[in-house]
C-alpha positions as CSV (number, residue, x, y, z in Angstrom):
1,X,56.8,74.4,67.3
2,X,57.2,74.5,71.3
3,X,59.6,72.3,72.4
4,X,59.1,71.4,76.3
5,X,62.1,70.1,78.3
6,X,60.9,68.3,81.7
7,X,63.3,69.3,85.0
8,X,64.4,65.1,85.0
9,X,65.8,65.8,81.8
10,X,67.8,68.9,83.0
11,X,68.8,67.4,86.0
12,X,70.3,64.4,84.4
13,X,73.2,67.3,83.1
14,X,73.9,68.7,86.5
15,X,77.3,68.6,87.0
16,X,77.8,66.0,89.5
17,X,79.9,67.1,92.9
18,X,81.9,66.0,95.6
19,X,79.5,65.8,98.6
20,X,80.0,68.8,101.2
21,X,81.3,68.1,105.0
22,X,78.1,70.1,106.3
23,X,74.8,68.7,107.4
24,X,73.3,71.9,105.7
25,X,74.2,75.1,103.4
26,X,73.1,78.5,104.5
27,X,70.1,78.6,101.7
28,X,68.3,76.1,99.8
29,X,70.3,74.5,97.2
30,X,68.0,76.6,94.0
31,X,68.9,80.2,96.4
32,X,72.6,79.4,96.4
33,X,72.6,78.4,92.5
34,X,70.9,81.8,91.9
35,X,72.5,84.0,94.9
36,X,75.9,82.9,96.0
37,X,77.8,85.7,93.6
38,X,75.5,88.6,95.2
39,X,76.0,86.7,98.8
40,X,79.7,86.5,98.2
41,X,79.8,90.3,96.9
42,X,78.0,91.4,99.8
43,X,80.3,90.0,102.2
44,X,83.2,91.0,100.1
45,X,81.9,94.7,101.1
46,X,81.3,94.2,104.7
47,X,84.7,92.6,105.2
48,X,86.8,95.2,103.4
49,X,84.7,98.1,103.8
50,X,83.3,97.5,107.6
51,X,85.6,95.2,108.8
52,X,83.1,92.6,109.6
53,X,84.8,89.1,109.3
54,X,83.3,85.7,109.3
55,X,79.4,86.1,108.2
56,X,77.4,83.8,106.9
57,X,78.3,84.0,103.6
58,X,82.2,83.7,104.3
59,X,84.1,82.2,101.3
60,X,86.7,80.8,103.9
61,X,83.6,78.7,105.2
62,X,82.4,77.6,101.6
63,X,86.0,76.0,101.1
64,X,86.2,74.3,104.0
65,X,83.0,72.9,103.8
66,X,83.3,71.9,99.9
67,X,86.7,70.9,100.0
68,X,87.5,67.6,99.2
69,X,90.9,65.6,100.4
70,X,92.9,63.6,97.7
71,X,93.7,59.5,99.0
72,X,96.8,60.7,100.9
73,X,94.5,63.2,103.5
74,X,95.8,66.3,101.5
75,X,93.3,69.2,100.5
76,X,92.4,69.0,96.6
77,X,91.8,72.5,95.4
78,X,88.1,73.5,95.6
79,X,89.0,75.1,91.9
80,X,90.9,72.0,90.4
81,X,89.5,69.8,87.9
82,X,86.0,67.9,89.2
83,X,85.8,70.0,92.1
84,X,83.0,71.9,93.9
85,X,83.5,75.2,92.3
86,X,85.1,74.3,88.9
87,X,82.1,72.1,87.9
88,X,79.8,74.0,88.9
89,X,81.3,76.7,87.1
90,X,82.6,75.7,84.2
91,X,78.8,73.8,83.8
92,X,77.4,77.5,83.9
93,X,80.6,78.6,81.2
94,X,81.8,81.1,83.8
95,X,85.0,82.1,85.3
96,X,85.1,83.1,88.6
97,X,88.0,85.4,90.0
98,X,87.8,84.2,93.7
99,X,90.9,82.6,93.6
100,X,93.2,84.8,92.5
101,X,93.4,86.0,95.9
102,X,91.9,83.7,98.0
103,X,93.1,80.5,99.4
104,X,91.2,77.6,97.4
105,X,92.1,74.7,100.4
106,X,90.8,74.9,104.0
107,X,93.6,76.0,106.8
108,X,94.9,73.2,108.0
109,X,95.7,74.1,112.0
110,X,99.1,72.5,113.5
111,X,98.3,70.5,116.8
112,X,100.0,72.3,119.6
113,X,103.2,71.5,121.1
């Protein structure tokens, strides 16, 4: 027997995320679902192996874009529980090493003196 599952179905189990800061990603939503661990990876190697800084797949970028801010204006980790990248992650039962290195809140510039 052929069981059929219709995409309303599916979508109904989509982790639900915080809303970005962006008007717009740099793909489609299905192309960064699919892509954004090649797109990362690839800029991984231009950065360390080239020395070319802020592309368009900057993870940098991605955090301060996704990042959300708890009630007191201070930046919730993009990795902690019911954020961007953990439930979207732990929905796809992976475990990204991103953060073992990298900063998982958006720089926060001081306002000249």
């Amino acid at each position: 027997m052929l069981l059929l599952v219709t995409l309303p179905a599916l979508a109904a189990d989509l982790p639900s995320l915080p809303k970005p800061k962006g008007e717009a990603c740099i793909a489609a939503n299905d192309v960064m679902r699919r892509d954004h661990p090649d797109m990362l990876k690839h800029q991984r190697d231009d950065t360390m192996r080239l020395g070319i800084r802020g592309g368009k797949a900057s993870l940098k970028d991605c955090v301060a874009c996704h990042s959300t801010a708890d009630t007191a204006g201070k930046p919730v980790p993009i990795n902690a529980e019911g954020q961007f990248c953990q439930s979207c992650h732990a929905y796809a039962a992976v475990k990204p090493d991103c953060f073992e290195c990298h900063a998982t809140t958006p720089t926060v510039k001081e306002a000249s003196r």
